[in-house]
PDB file of N, CA, C and O in Angstrom:
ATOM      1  N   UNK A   1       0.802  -1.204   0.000  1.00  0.00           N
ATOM      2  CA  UNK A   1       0.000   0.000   0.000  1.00  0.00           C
ATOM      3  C   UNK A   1       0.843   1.266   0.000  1.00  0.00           C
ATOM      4  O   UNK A   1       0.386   2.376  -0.271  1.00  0.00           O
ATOM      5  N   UNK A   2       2.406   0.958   0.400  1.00  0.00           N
ATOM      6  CA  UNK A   2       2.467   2.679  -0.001  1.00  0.00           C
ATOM      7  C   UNK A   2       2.586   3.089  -0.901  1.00  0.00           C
ATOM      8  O   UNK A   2       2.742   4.309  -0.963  1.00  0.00           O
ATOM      9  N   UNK A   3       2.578   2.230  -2.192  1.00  0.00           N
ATOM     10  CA  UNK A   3       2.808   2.564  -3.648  1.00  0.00           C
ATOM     11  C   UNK A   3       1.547   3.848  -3.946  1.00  0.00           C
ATOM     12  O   UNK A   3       1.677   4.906  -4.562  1.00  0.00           O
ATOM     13  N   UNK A   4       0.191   3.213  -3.172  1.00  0.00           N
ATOM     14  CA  UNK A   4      -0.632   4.130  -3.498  1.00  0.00           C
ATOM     15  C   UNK A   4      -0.535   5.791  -2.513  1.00  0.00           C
ATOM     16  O   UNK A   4      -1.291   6.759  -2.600  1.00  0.00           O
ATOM     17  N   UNK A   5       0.612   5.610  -1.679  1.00  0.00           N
ATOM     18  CA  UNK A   5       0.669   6.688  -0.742  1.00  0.00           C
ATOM     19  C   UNK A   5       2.265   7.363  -1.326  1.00  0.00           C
ATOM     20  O   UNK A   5       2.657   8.303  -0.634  1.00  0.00           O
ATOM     21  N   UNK A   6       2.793   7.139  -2.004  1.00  0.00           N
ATOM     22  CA  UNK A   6       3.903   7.921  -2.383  1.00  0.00           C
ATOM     23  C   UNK A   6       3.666   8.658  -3.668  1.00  0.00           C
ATOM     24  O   UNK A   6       3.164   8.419  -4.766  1.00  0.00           O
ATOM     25  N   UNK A   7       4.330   9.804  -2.963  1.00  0.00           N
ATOM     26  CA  UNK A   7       4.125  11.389  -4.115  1.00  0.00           C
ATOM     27  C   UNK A   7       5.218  11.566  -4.409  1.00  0.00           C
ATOM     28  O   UNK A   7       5.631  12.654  -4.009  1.00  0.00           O
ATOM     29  N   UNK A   8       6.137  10.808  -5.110  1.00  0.00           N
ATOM     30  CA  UNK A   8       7.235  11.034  -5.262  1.00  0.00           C
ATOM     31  C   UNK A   8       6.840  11.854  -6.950  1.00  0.00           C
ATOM     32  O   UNK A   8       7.250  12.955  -7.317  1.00  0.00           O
ATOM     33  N   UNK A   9       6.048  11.013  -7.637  1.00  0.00           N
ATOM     34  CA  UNK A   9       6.075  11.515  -9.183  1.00  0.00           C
ATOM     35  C   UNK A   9       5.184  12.616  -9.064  1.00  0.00           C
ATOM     36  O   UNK A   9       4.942  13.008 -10.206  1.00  0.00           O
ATOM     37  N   UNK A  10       4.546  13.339  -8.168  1.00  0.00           N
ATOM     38  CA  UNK A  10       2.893  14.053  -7.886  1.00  0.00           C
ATOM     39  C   UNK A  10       3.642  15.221  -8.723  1.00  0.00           C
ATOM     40  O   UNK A  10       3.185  15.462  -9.840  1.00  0.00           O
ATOM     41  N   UNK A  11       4.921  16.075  -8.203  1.00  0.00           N
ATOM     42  CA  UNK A  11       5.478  17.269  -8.800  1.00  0.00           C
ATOM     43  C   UNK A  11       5.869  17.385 -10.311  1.00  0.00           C
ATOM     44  O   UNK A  11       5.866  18.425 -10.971  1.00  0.00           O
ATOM     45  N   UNK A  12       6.283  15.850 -10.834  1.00  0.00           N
ATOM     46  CA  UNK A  12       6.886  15.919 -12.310  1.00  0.00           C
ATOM     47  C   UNK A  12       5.350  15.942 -13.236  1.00  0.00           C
ATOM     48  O   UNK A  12       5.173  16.588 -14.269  1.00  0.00           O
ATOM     49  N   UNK A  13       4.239  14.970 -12.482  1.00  0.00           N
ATOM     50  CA  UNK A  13       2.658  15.468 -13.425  1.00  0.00           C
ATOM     51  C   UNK A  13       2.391  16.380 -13.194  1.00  0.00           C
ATOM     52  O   UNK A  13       1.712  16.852 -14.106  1.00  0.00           O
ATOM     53  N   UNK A  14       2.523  17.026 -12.419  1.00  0.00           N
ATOM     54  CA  UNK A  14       2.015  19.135 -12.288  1.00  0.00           C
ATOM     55  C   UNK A  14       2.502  19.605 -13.104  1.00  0.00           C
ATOM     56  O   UNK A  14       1.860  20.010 -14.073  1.00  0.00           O
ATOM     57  N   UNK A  15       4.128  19.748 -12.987  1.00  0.00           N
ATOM     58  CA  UNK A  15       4.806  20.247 -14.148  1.00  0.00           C
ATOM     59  C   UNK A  15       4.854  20.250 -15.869  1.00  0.00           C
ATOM     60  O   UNK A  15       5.332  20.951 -16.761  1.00  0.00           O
ATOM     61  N   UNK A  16       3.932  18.835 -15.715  1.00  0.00           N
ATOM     62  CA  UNK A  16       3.946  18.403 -17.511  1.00  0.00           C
ATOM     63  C   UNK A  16       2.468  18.877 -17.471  1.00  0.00           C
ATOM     64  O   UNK A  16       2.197  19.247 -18.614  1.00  0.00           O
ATOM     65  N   UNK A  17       1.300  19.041 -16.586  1.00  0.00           N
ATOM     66  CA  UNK A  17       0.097  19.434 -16.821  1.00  0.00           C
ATOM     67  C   UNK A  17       0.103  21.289 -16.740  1.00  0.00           C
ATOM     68  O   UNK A  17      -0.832  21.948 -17.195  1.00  0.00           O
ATOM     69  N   UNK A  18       1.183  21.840 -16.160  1.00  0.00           N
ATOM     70  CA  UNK A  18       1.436  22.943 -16.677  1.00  0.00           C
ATOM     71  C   UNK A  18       1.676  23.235 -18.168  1.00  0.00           C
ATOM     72  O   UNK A  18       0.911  23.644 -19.041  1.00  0.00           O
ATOM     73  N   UNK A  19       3.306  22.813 -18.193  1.00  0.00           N
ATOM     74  CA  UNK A  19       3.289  23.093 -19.992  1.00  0.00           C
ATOM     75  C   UNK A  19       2.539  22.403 -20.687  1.00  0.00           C
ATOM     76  O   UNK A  19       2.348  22.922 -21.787  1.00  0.00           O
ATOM     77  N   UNK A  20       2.002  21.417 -20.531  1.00  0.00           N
ATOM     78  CA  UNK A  20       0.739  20.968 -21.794  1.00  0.00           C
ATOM     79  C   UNK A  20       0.010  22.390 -21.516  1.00  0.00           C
ATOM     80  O   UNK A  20      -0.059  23.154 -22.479  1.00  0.00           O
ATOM     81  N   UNK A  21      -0.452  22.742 -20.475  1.00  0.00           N
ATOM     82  CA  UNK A  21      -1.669  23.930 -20.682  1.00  0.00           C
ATOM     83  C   UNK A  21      -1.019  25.049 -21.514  1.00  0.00           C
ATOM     84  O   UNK A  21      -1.509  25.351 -22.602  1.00  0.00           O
ATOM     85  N   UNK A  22      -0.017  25.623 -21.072  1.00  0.00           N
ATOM     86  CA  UNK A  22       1.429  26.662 -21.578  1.00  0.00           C
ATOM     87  C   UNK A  22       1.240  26.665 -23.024  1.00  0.00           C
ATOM     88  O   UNK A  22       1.047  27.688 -23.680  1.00  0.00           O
ATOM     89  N   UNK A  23       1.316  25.246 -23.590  1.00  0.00           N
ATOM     90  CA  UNK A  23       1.918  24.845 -25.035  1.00  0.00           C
ATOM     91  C   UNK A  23       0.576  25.127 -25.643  1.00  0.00           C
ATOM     92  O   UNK A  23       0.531  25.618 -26.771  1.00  0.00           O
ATOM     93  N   UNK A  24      -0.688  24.810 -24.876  1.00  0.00           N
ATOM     94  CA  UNK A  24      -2.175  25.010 -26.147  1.00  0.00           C
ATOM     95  C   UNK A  24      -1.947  26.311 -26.251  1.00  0.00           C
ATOM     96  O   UNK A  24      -1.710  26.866 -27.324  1.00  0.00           O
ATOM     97  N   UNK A  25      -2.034  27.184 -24.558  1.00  0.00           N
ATOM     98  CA  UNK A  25      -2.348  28.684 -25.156  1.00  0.00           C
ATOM     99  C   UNK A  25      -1.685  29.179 -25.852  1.00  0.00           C
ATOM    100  O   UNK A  25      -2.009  30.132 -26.560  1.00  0.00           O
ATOM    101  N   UNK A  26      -0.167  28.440 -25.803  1.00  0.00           N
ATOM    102  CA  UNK A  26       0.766  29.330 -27.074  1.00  0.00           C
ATOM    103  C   UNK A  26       0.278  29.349 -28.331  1.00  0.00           C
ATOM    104  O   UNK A  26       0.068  30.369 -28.987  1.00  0.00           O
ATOM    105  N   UNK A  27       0.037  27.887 -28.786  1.00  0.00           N
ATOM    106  CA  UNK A  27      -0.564  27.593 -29.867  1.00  0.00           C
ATOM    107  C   UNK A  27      -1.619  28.353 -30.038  1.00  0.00           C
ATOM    108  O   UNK A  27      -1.782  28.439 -31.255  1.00  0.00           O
ATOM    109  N   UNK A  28      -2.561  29.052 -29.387  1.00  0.00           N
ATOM    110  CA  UNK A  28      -3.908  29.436 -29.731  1.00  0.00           C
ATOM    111  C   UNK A  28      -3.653  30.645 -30.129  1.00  0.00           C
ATOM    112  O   UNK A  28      -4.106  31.122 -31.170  1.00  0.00           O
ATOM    113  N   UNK A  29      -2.678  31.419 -29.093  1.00  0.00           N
ATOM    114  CA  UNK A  29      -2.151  32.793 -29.635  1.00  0.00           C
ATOM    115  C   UNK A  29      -1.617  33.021 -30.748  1.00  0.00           C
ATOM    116  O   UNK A  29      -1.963  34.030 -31.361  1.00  0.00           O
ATOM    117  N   UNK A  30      -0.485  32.004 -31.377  1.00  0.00           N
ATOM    118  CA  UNK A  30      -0.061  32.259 -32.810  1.00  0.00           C
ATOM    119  C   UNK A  30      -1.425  32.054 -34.273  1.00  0.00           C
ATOM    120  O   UNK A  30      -1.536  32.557 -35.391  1.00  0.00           O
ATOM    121  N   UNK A  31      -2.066  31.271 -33.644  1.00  0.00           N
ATOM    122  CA  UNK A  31      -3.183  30.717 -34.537  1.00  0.00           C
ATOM    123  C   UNK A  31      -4.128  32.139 -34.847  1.00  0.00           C
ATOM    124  O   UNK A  31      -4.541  32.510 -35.946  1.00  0.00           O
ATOM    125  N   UNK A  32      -4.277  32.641 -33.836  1.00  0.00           N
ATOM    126  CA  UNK A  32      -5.222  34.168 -33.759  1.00  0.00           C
ATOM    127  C   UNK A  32      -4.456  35.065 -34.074  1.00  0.00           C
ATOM    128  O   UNK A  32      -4.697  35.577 -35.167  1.00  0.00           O
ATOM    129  N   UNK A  33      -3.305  35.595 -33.318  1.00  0.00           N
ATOM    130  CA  UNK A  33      -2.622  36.764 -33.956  1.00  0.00           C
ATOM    131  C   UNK A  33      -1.970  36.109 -35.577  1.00  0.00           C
ATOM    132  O   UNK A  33      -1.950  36.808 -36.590  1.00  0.00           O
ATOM    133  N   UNK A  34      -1.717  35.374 -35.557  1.00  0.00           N
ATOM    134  CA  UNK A  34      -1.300  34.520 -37.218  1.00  0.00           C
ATOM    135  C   UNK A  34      -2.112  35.179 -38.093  1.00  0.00           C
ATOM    136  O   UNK A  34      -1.706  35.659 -39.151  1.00  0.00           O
ATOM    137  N   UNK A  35      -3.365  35.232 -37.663  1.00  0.00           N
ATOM    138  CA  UNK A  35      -4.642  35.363 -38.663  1.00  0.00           C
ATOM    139  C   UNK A  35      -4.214  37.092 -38.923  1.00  0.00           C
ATOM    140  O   UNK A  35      -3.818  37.455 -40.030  1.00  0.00           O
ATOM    141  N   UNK A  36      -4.357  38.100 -37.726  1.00  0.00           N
ATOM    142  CA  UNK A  36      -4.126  39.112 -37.632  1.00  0.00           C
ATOM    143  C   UNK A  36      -3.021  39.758 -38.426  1.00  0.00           C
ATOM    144  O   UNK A  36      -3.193  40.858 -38.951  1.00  0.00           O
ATOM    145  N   UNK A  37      -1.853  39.071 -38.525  1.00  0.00           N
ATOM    146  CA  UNK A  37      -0.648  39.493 -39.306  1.00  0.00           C
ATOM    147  C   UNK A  37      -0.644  39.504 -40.790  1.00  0.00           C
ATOM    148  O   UNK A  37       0.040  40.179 -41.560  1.00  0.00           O
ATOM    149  N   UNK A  38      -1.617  38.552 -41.040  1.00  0.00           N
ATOM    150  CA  UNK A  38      -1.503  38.040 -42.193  1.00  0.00           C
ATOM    151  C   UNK A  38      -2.622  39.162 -42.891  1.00  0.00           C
ATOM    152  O   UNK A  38      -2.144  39.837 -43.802  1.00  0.00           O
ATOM    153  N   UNK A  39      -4.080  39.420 -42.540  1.00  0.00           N
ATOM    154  CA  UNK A  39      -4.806  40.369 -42.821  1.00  0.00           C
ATOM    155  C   UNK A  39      -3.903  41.878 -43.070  1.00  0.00           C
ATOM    156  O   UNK A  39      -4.041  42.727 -43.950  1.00  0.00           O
ATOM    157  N   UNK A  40      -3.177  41.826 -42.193  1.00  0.00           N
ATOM    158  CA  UNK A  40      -2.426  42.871 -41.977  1.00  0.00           C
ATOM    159  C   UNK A  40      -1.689  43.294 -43.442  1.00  0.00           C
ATOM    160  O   UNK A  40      -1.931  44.263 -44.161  1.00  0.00           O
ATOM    161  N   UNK A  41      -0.783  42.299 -43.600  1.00  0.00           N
ATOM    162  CA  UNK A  41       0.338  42.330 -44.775  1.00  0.00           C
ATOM    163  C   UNK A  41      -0.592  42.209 -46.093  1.00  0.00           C
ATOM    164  O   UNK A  41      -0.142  42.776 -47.089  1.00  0.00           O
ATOM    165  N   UNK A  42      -1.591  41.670 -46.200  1.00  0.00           N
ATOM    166  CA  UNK A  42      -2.807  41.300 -47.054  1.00  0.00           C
ATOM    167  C   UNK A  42      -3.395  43.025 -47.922  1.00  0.00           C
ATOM    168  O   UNK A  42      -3.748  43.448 -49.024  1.00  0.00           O
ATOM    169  N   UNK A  43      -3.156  43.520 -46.436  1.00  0.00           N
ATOM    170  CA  UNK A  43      -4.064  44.481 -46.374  1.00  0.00           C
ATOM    171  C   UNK A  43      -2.677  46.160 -47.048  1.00  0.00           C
ATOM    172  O   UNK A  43      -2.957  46.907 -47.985  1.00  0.00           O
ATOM    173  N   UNK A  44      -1.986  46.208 -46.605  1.00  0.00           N
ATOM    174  CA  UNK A  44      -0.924  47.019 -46.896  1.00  0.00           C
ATOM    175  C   UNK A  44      -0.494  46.814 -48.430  1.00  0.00           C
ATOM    176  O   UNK A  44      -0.330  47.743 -49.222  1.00  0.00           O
ATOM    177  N   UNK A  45      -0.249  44.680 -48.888  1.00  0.00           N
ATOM    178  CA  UNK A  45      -0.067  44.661 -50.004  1.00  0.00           C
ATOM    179  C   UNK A  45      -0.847  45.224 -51.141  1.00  0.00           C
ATOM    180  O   UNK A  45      -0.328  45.736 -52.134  1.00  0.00           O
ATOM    181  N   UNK A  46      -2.462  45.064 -50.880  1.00  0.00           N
ATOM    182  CA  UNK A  46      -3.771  45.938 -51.299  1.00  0.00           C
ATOM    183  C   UNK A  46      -3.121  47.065 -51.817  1.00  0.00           C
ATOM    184  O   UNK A  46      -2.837  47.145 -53.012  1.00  0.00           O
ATOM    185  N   UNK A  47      -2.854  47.978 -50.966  1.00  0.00           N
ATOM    186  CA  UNK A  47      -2.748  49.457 -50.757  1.00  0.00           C
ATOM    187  C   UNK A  47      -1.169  49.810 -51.585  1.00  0.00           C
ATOM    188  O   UNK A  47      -0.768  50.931 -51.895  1.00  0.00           O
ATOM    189  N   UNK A  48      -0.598  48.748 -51.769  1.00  0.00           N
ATOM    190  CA  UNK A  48       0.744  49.296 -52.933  1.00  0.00           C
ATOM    191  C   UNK A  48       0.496  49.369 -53.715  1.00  0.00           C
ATOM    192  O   UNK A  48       0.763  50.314 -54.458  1.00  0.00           O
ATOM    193  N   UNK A  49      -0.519  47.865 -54.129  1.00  0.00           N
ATOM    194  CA  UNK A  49      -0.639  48.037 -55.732  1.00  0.00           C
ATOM    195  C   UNK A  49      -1.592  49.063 -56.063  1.00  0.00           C
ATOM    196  O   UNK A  49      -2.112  48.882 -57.164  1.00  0.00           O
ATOM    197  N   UNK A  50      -1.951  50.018 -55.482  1.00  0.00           N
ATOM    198  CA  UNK A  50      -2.692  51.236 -56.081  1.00  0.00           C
ATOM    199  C   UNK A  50      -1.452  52.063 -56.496  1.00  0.00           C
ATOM    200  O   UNK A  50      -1.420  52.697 -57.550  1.00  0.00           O
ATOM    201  N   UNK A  51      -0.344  52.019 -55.533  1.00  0.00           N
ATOM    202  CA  UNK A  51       0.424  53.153 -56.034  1.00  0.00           C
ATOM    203  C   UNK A  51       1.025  53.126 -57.495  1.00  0.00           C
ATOM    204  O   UNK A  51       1.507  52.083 -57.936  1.00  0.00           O
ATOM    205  N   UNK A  52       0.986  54.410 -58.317  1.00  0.00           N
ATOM    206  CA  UNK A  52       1.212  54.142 -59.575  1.00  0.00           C
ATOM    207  C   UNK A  52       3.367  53.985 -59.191  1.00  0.00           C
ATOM    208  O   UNK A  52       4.018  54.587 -58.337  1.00  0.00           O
ATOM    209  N   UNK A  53       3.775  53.109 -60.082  1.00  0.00           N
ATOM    210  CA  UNK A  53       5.187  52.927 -60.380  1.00  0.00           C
ATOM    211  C   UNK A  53       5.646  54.292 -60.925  1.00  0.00           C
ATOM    212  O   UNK A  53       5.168  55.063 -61.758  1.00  0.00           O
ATOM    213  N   UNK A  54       7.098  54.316 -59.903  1.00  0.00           N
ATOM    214  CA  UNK A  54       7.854  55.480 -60.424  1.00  0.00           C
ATOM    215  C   UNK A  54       8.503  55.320 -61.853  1.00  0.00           C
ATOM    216  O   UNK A  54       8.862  54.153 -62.010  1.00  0.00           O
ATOM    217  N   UNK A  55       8.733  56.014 -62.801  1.00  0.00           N
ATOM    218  CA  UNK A  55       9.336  56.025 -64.245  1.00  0.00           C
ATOM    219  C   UNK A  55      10.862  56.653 -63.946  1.00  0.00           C
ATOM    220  O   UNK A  55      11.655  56.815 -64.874  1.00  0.00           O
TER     221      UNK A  55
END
């Protein structure tokens, strides 16, 4: 029975159930601002090709 009473591993699963959580929100942030950057450059590229070319 003390197998079921030792916390020896209790700190190394906290730690990996931290960065698993760490690693989605990272992921979620690049996925959303990703979107954002890209509208962005999308949006500027738009706005060159109006400018007429210098001669």
């Amino acid at each position: 029975m003390t197998f079921l009473k030792d916390e020896n591993g209790q700190g190394m699963v906290e730690y990996g159930l931290i960065l698993g959580l760490i690693a989605v929100v990272a992921i979620a942030l690049i996925v959303v601002v990703g979107k954002r950057v890209k509208g962005s450059f999308q949006s500027a590229n738009e706005n060159m090709s109006d400018v007429p070319a210098a001669d």
